[in-house]
N, C-alpha and C positions, 0 to 999 in steps of 0.2 A: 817435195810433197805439196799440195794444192791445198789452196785452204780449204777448211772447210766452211759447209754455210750451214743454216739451219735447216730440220729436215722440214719439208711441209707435211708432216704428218705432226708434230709440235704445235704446229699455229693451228690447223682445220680445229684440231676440239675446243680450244679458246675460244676461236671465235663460234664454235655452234653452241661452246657455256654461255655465251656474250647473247648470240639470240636467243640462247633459252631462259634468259634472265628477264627479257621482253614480254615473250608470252605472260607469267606471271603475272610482271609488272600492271600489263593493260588489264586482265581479269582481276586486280586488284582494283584497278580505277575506274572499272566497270559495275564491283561487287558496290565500291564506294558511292559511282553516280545510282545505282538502286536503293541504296539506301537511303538515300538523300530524297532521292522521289517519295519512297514510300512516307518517309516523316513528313516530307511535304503534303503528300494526301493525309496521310492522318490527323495531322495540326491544322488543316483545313477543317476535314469534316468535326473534329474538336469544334474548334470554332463555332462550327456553324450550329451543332447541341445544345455551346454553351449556348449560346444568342436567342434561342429559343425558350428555354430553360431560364436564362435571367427575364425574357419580355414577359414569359407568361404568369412569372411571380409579379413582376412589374405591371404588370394589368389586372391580377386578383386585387393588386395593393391599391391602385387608384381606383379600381370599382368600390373597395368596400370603405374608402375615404369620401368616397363622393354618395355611398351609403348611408355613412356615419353625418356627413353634411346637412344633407337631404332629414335625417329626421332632423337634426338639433333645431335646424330653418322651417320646419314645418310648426315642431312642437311651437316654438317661438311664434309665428303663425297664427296658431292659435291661441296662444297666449293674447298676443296684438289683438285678434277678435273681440277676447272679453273685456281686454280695458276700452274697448271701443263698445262696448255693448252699454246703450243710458240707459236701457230698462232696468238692467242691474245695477247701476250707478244709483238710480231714481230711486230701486227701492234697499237700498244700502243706506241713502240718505237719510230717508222716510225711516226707517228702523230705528236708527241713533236720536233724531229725534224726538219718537214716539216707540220703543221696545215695545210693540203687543204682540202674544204670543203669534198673532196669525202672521205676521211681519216676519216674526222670526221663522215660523214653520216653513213660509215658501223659500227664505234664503238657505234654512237647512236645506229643503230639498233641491235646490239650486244646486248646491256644493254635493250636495248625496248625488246625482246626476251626472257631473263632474268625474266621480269616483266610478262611478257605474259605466257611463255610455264611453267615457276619454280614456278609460285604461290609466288614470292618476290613482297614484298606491296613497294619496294623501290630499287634501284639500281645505285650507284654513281662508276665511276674513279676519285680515287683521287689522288694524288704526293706521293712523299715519307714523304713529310712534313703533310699531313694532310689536305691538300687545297682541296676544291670540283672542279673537272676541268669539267666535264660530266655528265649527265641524260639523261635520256629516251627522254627528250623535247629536250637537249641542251645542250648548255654550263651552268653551273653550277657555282653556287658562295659561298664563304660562307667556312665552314671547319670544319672536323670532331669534335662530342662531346668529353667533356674527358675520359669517357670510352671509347669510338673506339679509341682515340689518345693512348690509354695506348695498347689497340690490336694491333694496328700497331706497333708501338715498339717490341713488343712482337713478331710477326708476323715473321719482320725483322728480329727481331736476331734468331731465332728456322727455318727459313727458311717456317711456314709452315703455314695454315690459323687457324683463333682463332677465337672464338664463347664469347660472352659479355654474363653478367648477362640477365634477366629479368626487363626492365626500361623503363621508361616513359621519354619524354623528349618534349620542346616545340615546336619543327620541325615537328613532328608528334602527331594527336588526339585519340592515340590508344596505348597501351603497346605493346612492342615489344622486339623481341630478334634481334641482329646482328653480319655478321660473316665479319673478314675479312679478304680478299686471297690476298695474294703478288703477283705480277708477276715482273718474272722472264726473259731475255733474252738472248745470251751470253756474255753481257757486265756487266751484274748483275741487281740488282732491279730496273723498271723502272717504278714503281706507285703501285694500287693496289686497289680492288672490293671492297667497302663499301654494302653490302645485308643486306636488311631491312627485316624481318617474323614481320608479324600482329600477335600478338599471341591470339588476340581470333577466329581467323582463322586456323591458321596452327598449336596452341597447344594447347589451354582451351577444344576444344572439346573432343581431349586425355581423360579427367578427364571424361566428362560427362556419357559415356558409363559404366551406372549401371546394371546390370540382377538385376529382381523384380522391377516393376515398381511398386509393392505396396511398399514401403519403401519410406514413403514421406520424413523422414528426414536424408536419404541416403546421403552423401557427401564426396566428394574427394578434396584434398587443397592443391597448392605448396606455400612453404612457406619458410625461409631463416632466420637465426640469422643476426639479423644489431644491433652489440653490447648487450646490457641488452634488448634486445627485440625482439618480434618476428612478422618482416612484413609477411604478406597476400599477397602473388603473383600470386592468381587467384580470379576470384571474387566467392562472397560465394553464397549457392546455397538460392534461395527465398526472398532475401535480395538486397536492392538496392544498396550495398555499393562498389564504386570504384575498380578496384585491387590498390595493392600499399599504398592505404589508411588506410587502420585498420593494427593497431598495437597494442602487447599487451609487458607488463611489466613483463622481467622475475619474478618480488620479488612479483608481486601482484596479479596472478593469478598460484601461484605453482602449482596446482593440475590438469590444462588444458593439455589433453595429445597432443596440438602442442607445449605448453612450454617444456615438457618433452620432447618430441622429440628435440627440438632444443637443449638442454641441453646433449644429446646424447643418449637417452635411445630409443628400437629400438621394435617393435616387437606388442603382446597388449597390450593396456596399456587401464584404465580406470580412468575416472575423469571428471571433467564439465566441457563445453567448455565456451568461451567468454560471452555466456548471460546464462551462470548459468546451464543450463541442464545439466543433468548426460548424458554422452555416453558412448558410446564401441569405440576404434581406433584402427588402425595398422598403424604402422609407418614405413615409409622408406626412403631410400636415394638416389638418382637419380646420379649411377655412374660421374664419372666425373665432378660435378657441386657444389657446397654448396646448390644445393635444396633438400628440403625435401617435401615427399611424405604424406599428413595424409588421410588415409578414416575414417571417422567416422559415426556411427548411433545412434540415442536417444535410450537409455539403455532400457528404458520403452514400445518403441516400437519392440524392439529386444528381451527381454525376456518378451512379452507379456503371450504367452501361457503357457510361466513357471511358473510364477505368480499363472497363473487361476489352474493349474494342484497341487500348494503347499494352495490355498483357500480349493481344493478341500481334500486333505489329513487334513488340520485343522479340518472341518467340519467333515470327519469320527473322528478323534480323541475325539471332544468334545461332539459327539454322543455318540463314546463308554465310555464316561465320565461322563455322565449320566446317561447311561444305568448302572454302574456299583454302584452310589450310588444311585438310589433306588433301585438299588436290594440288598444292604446293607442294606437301611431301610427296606425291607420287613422279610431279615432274622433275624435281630434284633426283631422284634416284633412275630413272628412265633416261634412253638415249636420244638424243636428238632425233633420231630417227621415227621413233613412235611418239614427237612434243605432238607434232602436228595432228596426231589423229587424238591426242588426249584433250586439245586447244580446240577442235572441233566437240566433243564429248562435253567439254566446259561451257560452251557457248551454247551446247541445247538446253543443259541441265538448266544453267541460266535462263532461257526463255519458257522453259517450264514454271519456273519458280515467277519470271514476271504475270504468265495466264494465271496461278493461283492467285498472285498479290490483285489481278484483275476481278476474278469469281469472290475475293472474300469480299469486293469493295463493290461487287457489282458493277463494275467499269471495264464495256468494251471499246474498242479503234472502229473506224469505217474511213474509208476514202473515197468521194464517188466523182465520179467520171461524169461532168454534166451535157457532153456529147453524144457520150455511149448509153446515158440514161441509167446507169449500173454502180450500185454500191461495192465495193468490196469489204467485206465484216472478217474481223475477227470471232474466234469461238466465242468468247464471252458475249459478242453483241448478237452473234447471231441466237446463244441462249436466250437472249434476253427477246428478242423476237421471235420466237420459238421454230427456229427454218434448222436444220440439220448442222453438223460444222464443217468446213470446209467450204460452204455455200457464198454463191454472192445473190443478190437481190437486186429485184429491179424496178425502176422507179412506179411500177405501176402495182406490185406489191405493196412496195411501202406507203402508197394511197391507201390501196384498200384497207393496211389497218389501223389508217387512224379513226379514232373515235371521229361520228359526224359532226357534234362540235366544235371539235380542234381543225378539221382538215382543210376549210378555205382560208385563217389565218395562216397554219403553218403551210402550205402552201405559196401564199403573198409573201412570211416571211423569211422564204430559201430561196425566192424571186430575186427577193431585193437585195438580198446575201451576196445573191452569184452577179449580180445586174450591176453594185456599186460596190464589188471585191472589197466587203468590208466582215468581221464577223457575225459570227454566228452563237448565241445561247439563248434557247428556246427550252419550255418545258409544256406535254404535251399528253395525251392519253392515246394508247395501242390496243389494238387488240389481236394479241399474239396468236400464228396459226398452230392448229395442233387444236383448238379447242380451250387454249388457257385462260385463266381471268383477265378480265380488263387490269392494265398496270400502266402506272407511272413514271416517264423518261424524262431525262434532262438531257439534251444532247448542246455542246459547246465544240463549235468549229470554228475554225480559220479557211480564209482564200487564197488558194496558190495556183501555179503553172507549173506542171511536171515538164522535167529537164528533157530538154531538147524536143518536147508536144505542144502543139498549140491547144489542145483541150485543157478547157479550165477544170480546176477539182476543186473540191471540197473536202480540206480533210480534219477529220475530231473525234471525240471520245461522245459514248453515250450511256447514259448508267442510270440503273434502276432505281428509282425513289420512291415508289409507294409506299412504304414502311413510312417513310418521312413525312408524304400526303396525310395517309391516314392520320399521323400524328398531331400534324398540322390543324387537321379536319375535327379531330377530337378535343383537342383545345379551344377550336372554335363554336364544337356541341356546348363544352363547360361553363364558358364566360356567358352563351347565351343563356341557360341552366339558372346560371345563377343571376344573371342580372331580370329570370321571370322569378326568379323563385320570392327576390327582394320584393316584389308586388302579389303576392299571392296569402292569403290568410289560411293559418297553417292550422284550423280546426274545421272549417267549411269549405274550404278549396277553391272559396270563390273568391272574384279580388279582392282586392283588399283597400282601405282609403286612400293610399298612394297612387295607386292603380286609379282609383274612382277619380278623383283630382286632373291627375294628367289627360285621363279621356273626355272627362265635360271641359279643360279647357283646348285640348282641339277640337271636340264635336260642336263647342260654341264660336271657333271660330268658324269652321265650315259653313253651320248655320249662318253667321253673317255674310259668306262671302256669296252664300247661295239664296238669301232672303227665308229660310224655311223655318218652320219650328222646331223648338228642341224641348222634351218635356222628360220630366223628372219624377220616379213615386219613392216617395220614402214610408218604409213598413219596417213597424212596431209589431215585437208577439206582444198579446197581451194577459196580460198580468205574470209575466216572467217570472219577477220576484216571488210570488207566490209560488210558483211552480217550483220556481230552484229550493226556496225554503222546503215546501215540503215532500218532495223528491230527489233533492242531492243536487249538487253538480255535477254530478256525473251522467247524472239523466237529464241534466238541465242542458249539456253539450251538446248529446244526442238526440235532445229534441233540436236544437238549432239546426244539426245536422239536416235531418227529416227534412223539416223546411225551407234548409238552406235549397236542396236538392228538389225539392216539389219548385220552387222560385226557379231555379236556373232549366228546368226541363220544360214548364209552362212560359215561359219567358214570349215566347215565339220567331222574332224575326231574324234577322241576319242584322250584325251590326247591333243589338240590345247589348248592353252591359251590366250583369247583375252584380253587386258587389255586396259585402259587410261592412256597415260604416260603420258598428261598432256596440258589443254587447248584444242587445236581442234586436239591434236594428240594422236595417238591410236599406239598398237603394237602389233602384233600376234607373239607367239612362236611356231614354227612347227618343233616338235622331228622326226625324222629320217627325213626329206625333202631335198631332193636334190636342187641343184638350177632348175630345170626346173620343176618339183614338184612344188616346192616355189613360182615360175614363173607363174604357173595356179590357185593356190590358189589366189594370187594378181591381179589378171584379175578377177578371179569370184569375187570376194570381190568389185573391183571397178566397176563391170557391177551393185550387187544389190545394191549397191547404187545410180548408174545412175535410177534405177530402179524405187527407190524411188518419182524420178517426183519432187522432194523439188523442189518448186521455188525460184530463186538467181537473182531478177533483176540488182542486184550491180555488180556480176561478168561479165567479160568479153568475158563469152563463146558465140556459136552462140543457144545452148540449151536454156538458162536461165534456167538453174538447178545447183541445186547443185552439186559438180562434189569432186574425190578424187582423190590425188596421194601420188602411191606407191614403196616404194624403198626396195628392196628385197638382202638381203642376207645370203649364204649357206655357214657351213666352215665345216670342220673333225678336231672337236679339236684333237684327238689325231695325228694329223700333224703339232699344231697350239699350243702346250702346252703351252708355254712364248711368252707375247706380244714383239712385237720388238722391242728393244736397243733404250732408253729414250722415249716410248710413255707415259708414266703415268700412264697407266692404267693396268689393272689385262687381264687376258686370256679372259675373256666373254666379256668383254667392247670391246674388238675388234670386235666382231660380230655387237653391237652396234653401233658403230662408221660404217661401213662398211653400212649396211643398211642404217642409215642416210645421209651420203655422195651421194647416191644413190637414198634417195627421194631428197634430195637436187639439185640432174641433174635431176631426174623426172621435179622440178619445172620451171627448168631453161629451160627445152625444149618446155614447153608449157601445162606443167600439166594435169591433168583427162586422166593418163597414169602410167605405171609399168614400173619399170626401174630395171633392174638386176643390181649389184655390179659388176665392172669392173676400171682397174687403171684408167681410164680416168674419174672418180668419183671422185677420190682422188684430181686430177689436177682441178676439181670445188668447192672445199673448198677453198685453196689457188687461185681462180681467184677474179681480183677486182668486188665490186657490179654492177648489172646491171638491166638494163628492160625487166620484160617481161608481157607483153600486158600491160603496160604503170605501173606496179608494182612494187617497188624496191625489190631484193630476196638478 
């Protein structure tokens, strides 16, 4: 009998188990290489959110540090002014030597002035020892806190004025910051300005100025190491808690990015603040000061849409995760004979699912053929250029829609692409046919040579980012937003003395570099005080208002800057104006305010209106470079001063009148106080 051997009907189905084991296999390592992509695009465009998201906190947080800067250096500024100021020095002197009530009356109103025109919640003379001798009411009693006593010391010996912490104290029902300025006379120190700032007036609002008013848990903090801990020097936002008051424990809250800040770390930082939320922060450090800057926002509100965009990548993942074992159980149980037509079914189902993962990302293919002139798109790119699907495009389309601004660079730059077969990422404005809105592409290629062609291609992905634009673009509305809004006086709408500051010292360089003049009116209402006494403040705003508004509409020229310097005074900057130029502008100005018809029954005119007076002055800084030998001040402040001086004689002659700049201006600073129409000036 013969042997036997095996039948070949035995081995065929092994071996077609053995390829059908295959199949599988690759659409497993298929399902795996998509999956891998997708997380790859996703943990990119993460990324690129987060980067966004942390810069833009990172730029609210150094604008409003260089905010916060910007006053301290100014107030200080002026601080510098007054101990530089000998007429008050001289008659500071003159009083301690001879107390006569008139002595004293012009140094009250000195300090009342102070209080009035500088926005200071507080204004004392005091000795060299620290004793209160003066205020705004009177004579004074009483004697500096230990911090101001430590300023003066301080003060003394540097010659120069000094700015105190951020501190609370029982004299006053408000946190506050204080500066103090020496003065000086030729005999040497003969006392010195104790200046009160409310700081939820002249600094907590600094912080407040957020862009996004959707960002409810948006906040900005000064804050300061005081030993193993970290005080709260502004108050927090939503929360009723004091400034000054909440304190946290360097060892028991590590991971708070204001402990971290205080500890020295600088920049973003993430971790949970005081009641346990997770945030985002930037941290800064307010030149010159031990304060520290924190902005922070609730994590959860800030990567919101990241969140929903990584849901949405999970759920394609565990989709194609299902899709992929039953289709394992179906070829398990199926014959070899129908693997092949389920392996083709698998492979579409598959490139279906990669066009969605393309539309949720907004990301189409192109390959183009730089012989044939001819894109080939996929459906997603061709949506995204709004041409039919299945379509290809040709070079002469995709001219036509780019935006006319983009189309001679990006043109030059798929020149130089295909010319030195290097790549390609450009982004770029469309305007899609069909009628669609203009939109925003990012297209990123590579240079190759298709097998066995001598035509060179180009082939890459393109995807739509206007969403991202816009976002972009609106971030960039905000910062701007807010870095006018910082220059802007939030009761009259018009600039503000920051604003006024920064424009007279470019208009005065201009002026020099151009030889021309630059002239200045500075306008007083007059008799405010009266008017606010006996009408309210509230009517006392709204007439500012009136005024402010009749000043900025009469103004006239292109390039005028009207601004509020401060209380019921106002100042116009006028580039090239002559003094007699200067001299008409400050007539029209005081007529439309006469104009106005505001009724003033307190004042003393024979109208009963409200009335202005203006004091006008015209210089050639390039005649005028260095202020004169000891005045204190810089070259522009001379303009200032000079204009001032000037409504100062306006007031003195009888006010709701223009008064040019003239020496005999000068000689009404230095004259003793006097009456006019029964007012002390």
């Amino acid at each position: 009998m013969p042997p036997s051997r095996p039948p070949v009907r035995r081995r065929l189905p092994g071996g077609l188990l053995r390829a059908g084991w295959l199949a599988p296999l690759g659409l497993l390592l298929l399902a795996l290489l998509l999956a891998w992509g997708a997380r790859l695009l996703y943990a990119e465009r993460e990324q690129h959110y987060r980067h966004i998201i942390e810069s833009s906190l990172a730029a609210i947080n150094q604008l409003q540090v260089r905010s916060v800067a910007s006053w301290r250096q100014r107030r200080l500024g002026e601080a510098e002014a007054l101990s530089s100021d000998a007429v008050l020095a001289r008659a500071v002197a003159l009083w301690q030597q001879q107390p006569t009530p008139v002595r004293q009356e012009r140094l009250r109103e000195r300090l009342a002035g102070l209080v009035e025109h500088m926005q200071y919640a507080a204004a004392y003379l005091v000795d060299l020892e620290g004793r209160l001798l003066l205020d705004p009411q009177g004579v004074a009693g009483g004697s500096l806190p230990q911090a101001e006593r430590a300023a003066l010391e301080q003060a003394l010996a540097l010659g120069q004025a000094q700015a105190t912490e951020l501190q609370q104290h029982a004299r006053f029902a408000f946190p506050y910051v204080a500066l103090v300025a020496p003065l000086y006379d030729e005999s040497g120190p003969v006392g010195a300005l104790w200046l009160v700032l409310d700081a939820r007036v002249a600094l907590y609002p600094l912080l407040q100025a957020w862009p996004g008013g959707s960002r409810t848990s948006a906040a900005s903090m000064l804050l300061r190491r005081q030993g193993d801990e970290v005080l709260f020097l502004s108050p927090l936002r939503q929360q009723a808690v004091p400034p000054a008051s909440l304190r946290l424990n360097l060892w028991r809250s590590p991971d708070a990015p204001v402990v971290r800040a205080a500890q020295g770390a600088r920049g973003t930082l993430y971790g949970h603040n005081h009641q346990g939320t997770a945030v985002l922060a930037s941290a800064g450090a307010v030149p010159g000061t031990s304060w520290l800057l924190v902005s922070e926002i609730d994590a959860a509100e800030a990567f919101a849409e990241i969140r929903y965009g990584g849901w949405l990548s999970l759920t394609l993942y565990v989709s194609l995760s299902m899709l992929l074992l039953g289709t394992l159980a179906t070829l398990w149980q199926r014959r070899a004979w129908r693997r092949e037509r389920g392996f083709k079914e698998r492979v579409q189902e598959q490139m279906r699912w990669l066009e969605a993962a393309q539309r949720a990302a907004s990301v189409g293919y192109f390959v183009y053929d730089a012989e044939r002139k001819l894109f080939t798109m996929s459906d997603m790119a061709n949506t995204i250029f709004g041409l039919p699907l299945e379509s290809d495009m040709t070079l002469r389309q995709w001219i036509e829609m780019l935006d006319g601004q983009d189309r001679e660079p990006m043109l030059q730059a798929h020149a130089r692409a295909i010319a030195e077969h290097r790549p390609l990422r450009v982004q770029y404005r469309i305007h899609p046919q069909g009628g669609l809105p203009l939109r925003w592409v990012e297209v990123r290629a590579e240079f190759g040579d298709g097998k066995g062609s001598p035509r060179s291609r180009m082939t890459g992905t393109v995807q739509d980012i206007t969403e991202r634009r816009q976002a972009e673009l609106q971030l960039e509305h905000y910062r701007a937003a807010l870095e006018a809004q910082v220059r802007i006086d939030p009761l009259t709408r018009l600039a503000n003395r920051m604003a006024l500051d920064e424009h007279m010292a470019q208009e005065w360089e201009r002026a020099q570099r151009g030889a021309a003049p630059l002239a200045l009116l500075m306008i007083d209402v007059d008799r405010f005080k009266a008017y606010n006494d006996h009408y309210g403040h509230v009517a006392g705003d709204r007439c500012l208002q009136s005024v402010a508004r009749a000043l900025a509409l009469d103004s006239g020229r292109a390039g005028d800057l009207v601004a509020r310097y401060g209380g019921e005074e106002f100042a116009v900057l006028l580039p090239g104006a002559d003094e007699a130029q200067a001299l008409a502008v400050a007539e029209r100005l005081r007529l439309a305010v006469r104009a106005l018809g505001l009724e003033h029954a307190a004042g003393a005119g024979e109208d009963g209106i409200v009335t202005v007076s203006v004091g006008v002055a015209s210089v050639l800084p390039h005649q005028l470079a260095q202020p004169p030998a000891g005045a204190g001040m810089d070259a522009a402040q001379v303009l200032l001063r000079r204009a001032d001086a000037a409504l100062y004689r306006a007031k003195r002659c009888g006010r709701d009148q223009s008064m040019l700049y003239g020496p005999h201006c000068d000689n009404e600073l230095h004259a003793p106080a006097g009456q006019v129409d029964g007012e002390n000036v």
